[in-house]
C-alpha positions in Angstrom: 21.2 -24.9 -12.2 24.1 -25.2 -9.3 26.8 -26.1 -12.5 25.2 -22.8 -14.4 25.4 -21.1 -11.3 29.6 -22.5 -10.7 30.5 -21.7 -14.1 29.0 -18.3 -14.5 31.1 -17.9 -10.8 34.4 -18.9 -11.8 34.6 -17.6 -15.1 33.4 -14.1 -13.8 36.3 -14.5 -11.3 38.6 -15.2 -14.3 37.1 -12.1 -16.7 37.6 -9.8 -13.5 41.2 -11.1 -13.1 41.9 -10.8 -16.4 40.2 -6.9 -16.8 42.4 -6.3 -13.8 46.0 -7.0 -15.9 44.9 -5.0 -18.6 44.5 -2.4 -16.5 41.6 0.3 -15.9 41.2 2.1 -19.6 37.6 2.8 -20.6 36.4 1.2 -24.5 37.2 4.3 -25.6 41.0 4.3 -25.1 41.7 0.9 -25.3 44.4 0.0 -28.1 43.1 -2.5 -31.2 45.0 -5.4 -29.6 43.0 -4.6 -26.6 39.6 -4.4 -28.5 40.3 -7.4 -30.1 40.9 -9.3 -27.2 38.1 -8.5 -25.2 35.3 -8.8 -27.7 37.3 -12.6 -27.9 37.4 -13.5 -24.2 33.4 -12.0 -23.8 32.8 -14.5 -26.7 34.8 -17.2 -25.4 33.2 -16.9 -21.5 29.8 -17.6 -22.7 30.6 -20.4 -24.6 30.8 -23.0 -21.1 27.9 -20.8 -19.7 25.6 -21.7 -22.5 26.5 -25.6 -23.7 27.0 -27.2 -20.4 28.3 -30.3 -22.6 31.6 -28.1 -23.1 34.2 -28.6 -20.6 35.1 -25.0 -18.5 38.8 -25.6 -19.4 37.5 -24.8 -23.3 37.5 -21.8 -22.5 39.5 -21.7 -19.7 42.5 -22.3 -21.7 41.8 -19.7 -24.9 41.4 -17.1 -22.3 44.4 -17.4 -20.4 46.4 -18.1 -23.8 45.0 -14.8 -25.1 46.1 -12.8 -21.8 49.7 -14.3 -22.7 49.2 -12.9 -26.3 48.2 -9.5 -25.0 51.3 -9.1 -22.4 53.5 -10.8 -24.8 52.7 -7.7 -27.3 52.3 -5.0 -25.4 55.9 -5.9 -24.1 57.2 -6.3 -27.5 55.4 -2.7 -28.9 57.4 -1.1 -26.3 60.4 -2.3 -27.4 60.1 -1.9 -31.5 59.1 1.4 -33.2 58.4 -1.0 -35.9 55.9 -3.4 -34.2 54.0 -0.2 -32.6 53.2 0.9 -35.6 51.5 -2.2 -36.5 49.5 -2.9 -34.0 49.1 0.7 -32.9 49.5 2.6 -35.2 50.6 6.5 -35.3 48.8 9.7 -34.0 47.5 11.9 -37.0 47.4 15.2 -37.5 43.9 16.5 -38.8 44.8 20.6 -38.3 48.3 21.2 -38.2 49.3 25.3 -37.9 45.4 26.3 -38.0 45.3 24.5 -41.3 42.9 21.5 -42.2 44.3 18.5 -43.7 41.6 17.5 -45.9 43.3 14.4 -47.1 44.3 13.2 -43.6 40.3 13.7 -42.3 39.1 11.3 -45.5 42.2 8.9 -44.7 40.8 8.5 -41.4 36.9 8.1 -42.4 36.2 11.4 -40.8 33.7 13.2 -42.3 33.3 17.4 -41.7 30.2 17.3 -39.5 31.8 14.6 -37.4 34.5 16.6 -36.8 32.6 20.1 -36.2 30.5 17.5 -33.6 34.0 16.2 -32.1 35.2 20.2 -32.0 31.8 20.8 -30.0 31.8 18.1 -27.7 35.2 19.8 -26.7 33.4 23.2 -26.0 35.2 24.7 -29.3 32.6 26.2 -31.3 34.8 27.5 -34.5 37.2 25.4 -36.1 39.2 29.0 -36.7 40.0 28.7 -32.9 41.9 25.6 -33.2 45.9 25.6 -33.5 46.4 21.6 -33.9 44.2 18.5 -33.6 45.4 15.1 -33.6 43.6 11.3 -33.7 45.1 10.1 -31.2 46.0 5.9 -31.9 43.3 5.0 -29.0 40.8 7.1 -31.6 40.6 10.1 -29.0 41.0 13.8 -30.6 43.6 16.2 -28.7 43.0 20.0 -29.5 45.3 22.6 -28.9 43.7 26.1 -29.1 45.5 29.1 -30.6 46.8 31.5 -28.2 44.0 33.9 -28.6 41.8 31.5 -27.8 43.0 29.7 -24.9 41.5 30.9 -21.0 43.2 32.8 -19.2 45.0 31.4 -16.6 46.0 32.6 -13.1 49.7 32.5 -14.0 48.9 35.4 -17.2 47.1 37.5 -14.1 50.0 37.2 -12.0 47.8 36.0 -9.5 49.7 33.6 -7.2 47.4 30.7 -6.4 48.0 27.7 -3.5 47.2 24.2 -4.8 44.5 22.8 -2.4 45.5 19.5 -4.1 42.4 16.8 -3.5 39.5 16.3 -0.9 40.0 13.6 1.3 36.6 12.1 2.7 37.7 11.3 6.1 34.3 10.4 7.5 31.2 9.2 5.0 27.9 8.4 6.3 29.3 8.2 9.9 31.9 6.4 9.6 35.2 7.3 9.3 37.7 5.9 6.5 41.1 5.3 8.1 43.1 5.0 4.6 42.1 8.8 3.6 42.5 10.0 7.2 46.4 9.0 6.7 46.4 10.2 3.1 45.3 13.3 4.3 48.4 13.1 7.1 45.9 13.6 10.0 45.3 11.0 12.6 42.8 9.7 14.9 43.7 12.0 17.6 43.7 14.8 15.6 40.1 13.8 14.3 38.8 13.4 17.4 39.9 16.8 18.6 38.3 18.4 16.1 35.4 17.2 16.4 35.7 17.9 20.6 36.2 21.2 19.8 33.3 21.7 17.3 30.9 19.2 19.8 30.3 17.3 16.9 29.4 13.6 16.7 30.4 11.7 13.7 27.5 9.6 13.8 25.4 12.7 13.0 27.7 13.4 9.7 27.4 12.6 6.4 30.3 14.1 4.7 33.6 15.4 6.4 36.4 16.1 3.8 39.8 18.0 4.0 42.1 18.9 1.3 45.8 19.7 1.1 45.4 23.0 2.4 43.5 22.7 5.5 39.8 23.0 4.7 37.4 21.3 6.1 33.6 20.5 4.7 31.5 19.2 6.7 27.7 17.7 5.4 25.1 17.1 8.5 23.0 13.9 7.8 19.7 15.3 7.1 17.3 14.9 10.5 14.4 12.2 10.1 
């Protein structure tokens, strides 16, 4: 039980190293090469994990060799037109001008209903409404609405608008986060005044956030 227990440790050490070079894409944008090469290490990591007669550096060593592949190509894709469109391929466009490409949607194994379901899931519920849609390589559709049919937009009112930019959750559950307090480009003393001024503990907060602009939320724990 302690080797299971050692193995299943370092190799979930080794997958989370490895997950962290690749980077932070969800299954859904991840390239083929990428696909590939995960569904490969999850194989190979369970392989020491189950047949405890198998040395850890079996898999060890495919692993790692595999990562080298991965940067090795993604290095070399950005390099050559040619070798990106091998091993990524090229966006395609499936309505170009407000005009569906009917060849282009069978090309790619799309059929109509799971294209209207794709256009729906995007809040669009009329294929007339769309100007362009492209398959992107990572197999995500970009839609660009015709003009009609875009929202409006502060900028057609003429309505000048401030960017508040992000929240920063200076103190959570009663205790307050240091890194977002100098994100925010407060400080301690200013924190502390605040709350003086207000006669508020932190300990009796749950939720005190400021954004880019100035304001400030403030979330009470709830009484016992």
């Amino acid at each position: 039980m302690a080797t299971v227990l050692l193995r299943t440790t370092i190799i979930y050490i080794i997958l989370i190293s490895a997950m962290r070079l690749t980077g932070k894409r969800q299954i859904g944008e991840l390239q083929i090469t990428e696909l590939i090469i995960t569904f490969m290490i999850s194989e190979l990591a369970t392989v020491p994990i189950q047949d405890l007669s198998i040395p850890i550096a079996y898999s060890l060593f495919p692993i790692v060799l595999l990562l080298c592949y991965e940067v090795i190509v993604s290095f070399l894709i950005t390099k050559s037109k040619a070798l990106k469109k091998i091993f990524a391929g090229n966006p395609t466009i499936l309505i170009k001008k407000g005009k569906l490409d009917q060849k282009e949607l069978a090309k790619s194994r799309i059929g109509i209903n799971e294209f209207l379901g794709e256009l729906r899931l995007k809040d669009i519920s009329d294929i007339s409404q769309v100007d362009y849609a492209v398959l992107e390589q990572n197999g995500q559709l970009s839609v660009f609405l015709k003009s009609e049919n875009q929202p409006v937009t502060l900028t057609d009112l003429k309505i000048e608008q401030v960017n508040q930019g992000i929240s920063h959750a200076i103190i959570v559950d009663g205790e307050i986060n240091e890194s977002n307090l100098k994100c925010s480009q407060k400080n301690l003393k200013w924190l502390n005044k605040y709350l003086d001024t207000h006669k508020l503990n932190k300990d009796d907060i749950f939720l005190f956030t400021v954004n880019d602009t100035n304001d400030i939320n403030i979330i009470m724990k709830d009484k016992k």
